[in-house]
SEKE-926494 format. One record per residue (C-alpha): residue in three letters; x, y, z; residue number from 1. Coordinates in nm, 2 decimals. Layout:
BEGIN
REC res      u      v      w   n
REC ala      X      Y      Z NUM
...
END
This chain:
BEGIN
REC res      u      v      w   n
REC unk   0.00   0.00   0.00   1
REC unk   0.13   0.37  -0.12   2
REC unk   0.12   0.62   0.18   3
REC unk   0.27   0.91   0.02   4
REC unk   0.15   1.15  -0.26   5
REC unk   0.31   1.43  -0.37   6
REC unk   0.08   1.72  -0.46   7
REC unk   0.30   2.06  -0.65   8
REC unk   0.10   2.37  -0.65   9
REC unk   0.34   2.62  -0.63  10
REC unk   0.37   2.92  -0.93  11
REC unk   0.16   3.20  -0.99  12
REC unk  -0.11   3.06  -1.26  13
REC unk  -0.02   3.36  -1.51  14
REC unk  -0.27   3.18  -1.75  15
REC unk  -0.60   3.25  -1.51  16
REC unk  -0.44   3.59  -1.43  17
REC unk  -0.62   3.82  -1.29  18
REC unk  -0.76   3.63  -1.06  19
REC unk  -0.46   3.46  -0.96  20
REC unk  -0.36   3.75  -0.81  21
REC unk  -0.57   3.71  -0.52  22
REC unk  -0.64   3.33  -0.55  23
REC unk  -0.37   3.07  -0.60  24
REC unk  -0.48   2.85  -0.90  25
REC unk  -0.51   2.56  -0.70  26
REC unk  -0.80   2.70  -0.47  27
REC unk  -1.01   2.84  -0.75  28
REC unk  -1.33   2.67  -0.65  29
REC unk  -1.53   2.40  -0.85  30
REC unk  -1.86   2.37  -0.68  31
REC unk  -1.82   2.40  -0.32  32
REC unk  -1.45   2.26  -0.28  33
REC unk  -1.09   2.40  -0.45  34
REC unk  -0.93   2.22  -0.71  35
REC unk  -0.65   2.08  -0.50  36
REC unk  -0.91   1.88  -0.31  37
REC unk  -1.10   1.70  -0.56  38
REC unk  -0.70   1.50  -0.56  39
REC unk  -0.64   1.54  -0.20  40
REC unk  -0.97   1.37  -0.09  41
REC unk  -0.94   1.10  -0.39  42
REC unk  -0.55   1.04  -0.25  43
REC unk  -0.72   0.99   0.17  44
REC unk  -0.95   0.75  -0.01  45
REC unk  -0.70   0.56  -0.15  46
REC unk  -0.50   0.53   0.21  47
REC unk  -0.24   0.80   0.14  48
REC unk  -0.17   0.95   0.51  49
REC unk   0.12   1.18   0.45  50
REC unk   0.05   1.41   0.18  51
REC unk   0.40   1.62   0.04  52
REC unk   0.23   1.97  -0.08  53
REC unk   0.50   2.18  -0.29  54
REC unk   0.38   2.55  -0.22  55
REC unk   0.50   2.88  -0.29  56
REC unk   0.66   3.15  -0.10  57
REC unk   0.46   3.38  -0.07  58
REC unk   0.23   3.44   0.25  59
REC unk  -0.06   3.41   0.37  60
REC unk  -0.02   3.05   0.20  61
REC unk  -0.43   3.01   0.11  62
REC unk  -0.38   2.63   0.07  63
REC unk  -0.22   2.59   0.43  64
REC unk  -0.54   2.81   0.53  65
REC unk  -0.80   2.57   0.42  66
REC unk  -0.56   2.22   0.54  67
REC unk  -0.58   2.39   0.89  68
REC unk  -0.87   2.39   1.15  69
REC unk  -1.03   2.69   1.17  70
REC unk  -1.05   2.71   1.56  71
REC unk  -1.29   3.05   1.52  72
REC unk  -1.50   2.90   1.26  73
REC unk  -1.54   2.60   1.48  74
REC unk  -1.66   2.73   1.78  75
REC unk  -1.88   3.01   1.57  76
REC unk  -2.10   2.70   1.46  77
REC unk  -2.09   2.53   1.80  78
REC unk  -2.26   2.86   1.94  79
REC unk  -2.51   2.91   1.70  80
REC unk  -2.61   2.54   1.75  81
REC unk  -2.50   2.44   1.38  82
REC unk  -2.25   2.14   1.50  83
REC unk  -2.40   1.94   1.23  84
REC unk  -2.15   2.14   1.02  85
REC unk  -1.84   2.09   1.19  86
REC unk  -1.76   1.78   0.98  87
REC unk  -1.81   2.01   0.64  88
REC unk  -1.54   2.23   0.79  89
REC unk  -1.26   1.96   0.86  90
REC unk  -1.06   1.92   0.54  91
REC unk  -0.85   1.66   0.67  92
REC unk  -0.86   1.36   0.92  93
REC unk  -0.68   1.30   1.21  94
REC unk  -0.41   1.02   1.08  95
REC unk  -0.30   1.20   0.74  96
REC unk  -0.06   1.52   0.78  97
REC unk   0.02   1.73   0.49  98
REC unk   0.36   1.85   0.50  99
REC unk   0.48   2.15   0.31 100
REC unk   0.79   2.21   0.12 101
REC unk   0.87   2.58  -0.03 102
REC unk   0.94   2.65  -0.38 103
REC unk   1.05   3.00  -0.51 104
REC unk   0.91   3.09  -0.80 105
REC unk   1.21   3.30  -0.93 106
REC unk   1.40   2.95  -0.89 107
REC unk   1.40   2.63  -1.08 108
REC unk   1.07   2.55  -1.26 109
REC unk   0.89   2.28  -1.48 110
REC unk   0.72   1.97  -1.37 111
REC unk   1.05   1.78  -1.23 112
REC unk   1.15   2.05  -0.95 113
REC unk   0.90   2.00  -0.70 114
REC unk   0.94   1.63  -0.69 115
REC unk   1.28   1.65  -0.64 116
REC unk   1.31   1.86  -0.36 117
REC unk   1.04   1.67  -0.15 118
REC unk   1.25   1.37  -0.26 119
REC unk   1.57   1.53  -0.14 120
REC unk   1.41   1.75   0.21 121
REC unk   1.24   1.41   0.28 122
REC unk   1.48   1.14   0.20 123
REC unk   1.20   0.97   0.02 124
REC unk   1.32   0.58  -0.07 125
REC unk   0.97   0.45  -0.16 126
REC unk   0.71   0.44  -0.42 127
REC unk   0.48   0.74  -0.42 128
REC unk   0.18   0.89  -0.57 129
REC unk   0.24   1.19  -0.77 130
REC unk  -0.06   1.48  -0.91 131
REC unk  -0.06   1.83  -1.01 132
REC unk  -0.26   1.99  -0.79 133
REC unk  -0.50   2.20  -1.04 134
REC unk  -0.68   1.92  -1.24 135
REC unk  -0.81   1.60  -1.15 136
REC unk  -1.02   1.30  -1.29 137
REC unk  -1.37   1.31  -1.20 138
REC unk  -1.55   0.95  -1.18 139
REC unk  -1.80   0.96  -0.90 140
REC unk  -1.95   0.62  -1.04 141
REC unk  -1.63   0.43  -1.12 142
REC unk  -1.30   0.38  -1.01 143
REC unk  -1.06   0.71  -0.91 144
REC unk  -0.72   0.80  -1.09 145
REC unk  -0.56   0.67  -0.79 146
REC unk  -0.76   0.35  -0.78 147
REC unk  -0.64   0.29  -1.18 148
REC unk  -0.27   0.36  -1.08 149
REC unk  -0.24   0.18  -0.78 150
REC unk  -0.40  -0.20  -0.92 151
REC unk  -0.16  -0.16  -1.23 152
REC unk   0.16  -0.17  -1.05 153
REC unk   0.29  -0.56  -0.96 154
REC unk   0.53  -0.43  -0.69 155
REC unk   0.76  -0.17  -0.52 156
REC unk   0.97  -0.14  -0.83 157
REC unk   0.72  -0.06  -1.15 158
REC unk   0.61   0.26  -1.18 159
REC unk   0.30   0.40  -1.35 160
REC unk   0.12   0.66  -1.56 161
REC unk  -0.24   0.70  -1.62 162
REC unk  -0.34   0.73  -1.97 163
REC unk  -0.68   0.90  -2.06 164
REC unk  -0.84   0.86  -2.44 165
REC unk  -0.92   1.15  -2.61 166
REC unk  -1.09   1.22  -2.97 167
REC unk  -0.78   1.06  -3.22 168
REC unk  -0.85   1.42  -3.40 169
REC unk  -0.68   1.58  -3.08 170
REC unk  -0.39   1.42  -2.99 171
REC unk  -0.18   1.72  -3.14 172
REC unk  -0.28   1.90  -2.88 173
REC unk  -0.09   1.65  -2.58 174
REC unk   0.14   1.45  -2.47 175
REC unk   0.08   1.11  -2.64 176
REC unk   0.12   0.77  -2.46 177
REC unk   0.30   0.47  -2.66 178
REC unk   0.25   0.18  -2.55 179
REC unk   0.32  -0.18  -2.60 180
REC unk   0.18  -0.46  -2.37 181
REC unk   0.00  -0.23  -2.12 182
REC unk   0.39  -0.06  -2.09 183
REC unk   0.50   0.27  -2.15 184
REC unk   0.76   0.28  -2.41 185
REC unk   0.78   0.70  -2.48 186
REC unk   0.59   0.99  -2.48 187
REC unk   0.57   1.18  -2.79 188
REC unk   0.47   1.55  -2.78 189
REC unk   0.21   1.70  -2.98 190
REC unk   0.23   1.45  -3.27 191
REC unk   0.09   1.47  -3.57 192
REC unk  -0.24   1.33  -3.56 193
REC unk  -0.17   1.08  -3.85 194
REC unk   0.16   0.99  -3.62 195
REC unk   0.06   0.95  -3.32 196
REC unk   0.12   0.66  -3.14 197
REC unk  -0.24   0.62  -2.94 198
REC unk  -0.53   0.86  -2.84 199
REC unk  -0.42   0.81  -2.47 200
REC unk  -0.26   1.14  -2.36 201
REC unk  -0.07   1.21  -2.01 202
REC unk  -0.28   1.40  -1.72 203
REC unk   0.05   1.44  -1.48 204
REC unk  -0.10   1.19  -1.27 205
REC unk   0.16   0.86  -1.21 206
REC unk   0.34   0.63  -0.92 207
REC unk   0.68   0.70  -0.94 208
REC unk   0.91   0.43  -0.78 209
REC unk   1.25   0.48  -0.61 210
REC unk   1.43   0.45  -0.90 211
REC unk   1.25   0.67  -1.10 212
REC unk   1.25   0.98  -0.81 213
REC unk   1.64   0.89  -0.82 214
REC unk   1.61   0.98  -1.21 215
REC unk   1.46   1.26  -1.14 216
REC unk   1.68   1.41  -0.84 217
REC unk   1.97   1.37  -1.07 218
REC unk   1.81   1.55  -1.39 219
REC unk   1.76   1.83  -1.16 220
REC unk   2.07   1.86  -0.97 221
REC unk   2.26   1.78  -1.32 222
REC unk   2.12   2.03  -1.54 223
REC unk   2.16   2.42  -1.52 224
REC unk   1.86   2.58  -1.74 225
REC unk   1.82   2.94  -1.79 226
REC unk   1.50   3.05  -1.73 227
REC unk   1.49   3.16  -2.12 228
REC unk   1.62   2.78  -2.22 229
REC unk   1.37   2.52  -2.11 230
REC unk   1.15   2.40  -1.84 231
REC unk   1.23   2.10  -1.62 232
REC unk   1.00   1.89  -1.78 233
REC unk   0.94   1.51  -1.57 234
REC unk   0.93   1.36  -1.89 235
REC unk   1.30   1.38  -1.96 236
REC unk   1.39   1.20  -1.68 237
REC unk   1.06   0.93  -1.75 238
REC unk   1.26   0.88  -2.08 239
REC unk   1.57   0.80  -1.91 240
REC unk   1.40   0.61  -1.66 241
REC unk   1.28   0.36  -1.93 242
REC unk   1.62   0.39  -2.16 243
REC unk   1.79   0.23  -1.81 244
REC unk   1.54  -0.06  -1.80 245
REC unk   1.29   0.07  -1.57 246
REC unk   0.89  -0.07  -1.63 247
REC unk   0.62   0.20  -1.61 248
REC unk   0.31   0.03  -1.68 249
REC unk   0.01   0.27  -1.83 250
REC unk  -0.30   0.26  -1.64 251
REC unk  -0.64   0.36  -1.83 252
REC unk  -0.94   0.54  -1.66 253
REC unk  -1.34   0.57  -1.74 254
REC unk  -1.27   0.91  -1.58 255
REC unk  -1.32   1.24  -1.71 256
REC unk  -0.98   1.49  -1.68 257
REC unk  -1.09   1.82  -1.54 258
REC unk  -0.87   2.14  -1.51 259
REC unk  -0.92   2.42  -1.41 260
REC unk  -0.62   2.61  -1.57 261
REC unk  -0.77   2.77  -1.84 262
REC unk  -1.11   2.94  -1.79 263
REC unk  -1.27   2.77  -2.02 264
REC unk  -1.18   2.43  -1.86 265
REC unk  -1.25   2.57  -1.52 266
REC unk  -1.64   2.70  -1.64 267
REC unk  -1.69   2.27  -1.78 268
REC unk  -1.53   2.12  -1.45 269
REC unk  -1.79   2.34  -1.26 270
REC unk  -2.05   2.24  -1.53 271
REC unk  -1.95   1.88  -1.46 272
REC unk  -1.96   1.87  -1.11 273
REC unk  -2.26   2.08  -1.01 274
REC unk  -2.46   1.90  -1.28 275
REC unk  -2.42   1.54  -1.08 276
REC unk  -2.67   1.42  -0.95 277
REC unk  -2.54   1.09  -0.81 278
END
């Protein structure tokens, strides 16, 4: 059983500016609950209990606001004899923690960085759970992203990405999965459509073994980008990873991918959520 997840969402969200610049991107709501929690809730479900939460630097931190009990809020509804509601305010249970690293946004940036410094700050030696924190896969009647990841992998030593289909017209617009036997081989960036090697596309949501977090702590601490050269993208050290013989098997989902980083996307995972009527 996985008990960690790492969870990045640090940056600025200049794509959903202006409101960014009050709310980080991660809280913008989608029905009643910020994005981050649709994966945080689907992680605790799944038995993560220590949650790794790559954050900015910059304070008040709105996502350590909404993790923490609101003492005030608490004893307001106690008062006024509305205890029912206690249980709506309590974000997190009692046996999972999420622990905070710090990124600076002037530093480092791309998809590797924040997994490796948790890595690194926690000495982490052991397969985790790894999701962006401002999309997530919605499947209230089936099984969760993290339900799909975690029955693919055979043991401590494969890792795994989940793979979701999109309209074979589209793929030009992701990052396309090949795949051969249920195993990642590559994944080729915005392909041609008539080249592409499958209609599943990566979501950023995976299990990332030792060996692969190694390959990823290495890319980053190896390589010295300029922040006008290129992003530290996870899929370069993902390639590596399988170039020195490690498995990453591709898990697919019934799932919808939701994200809330452009409005447009943002406007159909509210559309989405508030029109369930499960």
């Amino acid at each position: 059983m996985i008990k960690k997840a790492i969870i990045p969402v640090a940056g600025w969200g200049t794509r959903r500016l202006p409101i960014t610049k009050i709310i980080e991107k991660s809280m913008l709501p989608v029905g009643n609950r910020p994005l981050v929690d649709y994966s945080v809730q689907e992680l605790i479900h799944a038995g993560v209990t220590d949650i790794y939460m790559v954050i900015s630097n910059v304070e008040p931190c709105q996502v350590k606001s909404f993790y923490r009990d609101n003492l005030a809020l608490n004893q307001y509804l106690i008062d006024r004899g509305k205890s029912d509601r206690l249980e709506l305010a309590r974000t997190l249970p009692e046996n999972v923690k999420i622990h905070y690293v710090t990124q600076d946004p002037a530093g480092k940036y791309g998809t590797a960085v924040p997994i490796a410094m948790v890595v690194e700050e926690y000495n982490i030696n052991e397969p985790v759970l790894v999701f962006m924190g401002d999309d997530f896969i919605w499947n209230p009647e089936g099984e969760s992203a993290s339900e799909s990841l975690l029955q693919a992998v055979q043991n401590d030593e494969e890792s795994a990405i989940l793979g979701v289909e999109v309209d074979p017209k589209q793929v030009d617009k992701y990052g396309v999965l090949s795949v051969e036997d249920s195993y990642l081989t590559g994944i080729v960036e915005k392909p041609e459509v008539d080249a592409a090697p499958s209609n599943l596309v990566n979501v950023s949501k995976y299990i990332m073994s030792p060996k692969l977090l190694q390959e990823i702590v290495e890319y980053v601490n190896t390589n010295d980008f300029g922040p006008m050269d290129q992003e530290y993208l996870v899929t370069d050290p993902i390639d590596t990873y399988l170039k020195h013989g490690g498995t990453m098997r591709v898990a697919p989902t019934t799932g919808e991918f939701l994200d809330g980083g452009s409005v447009e996307g943002w406007l159909h995972a509210n559309n989405v959520v508030c029109g369930y009527q499960g």
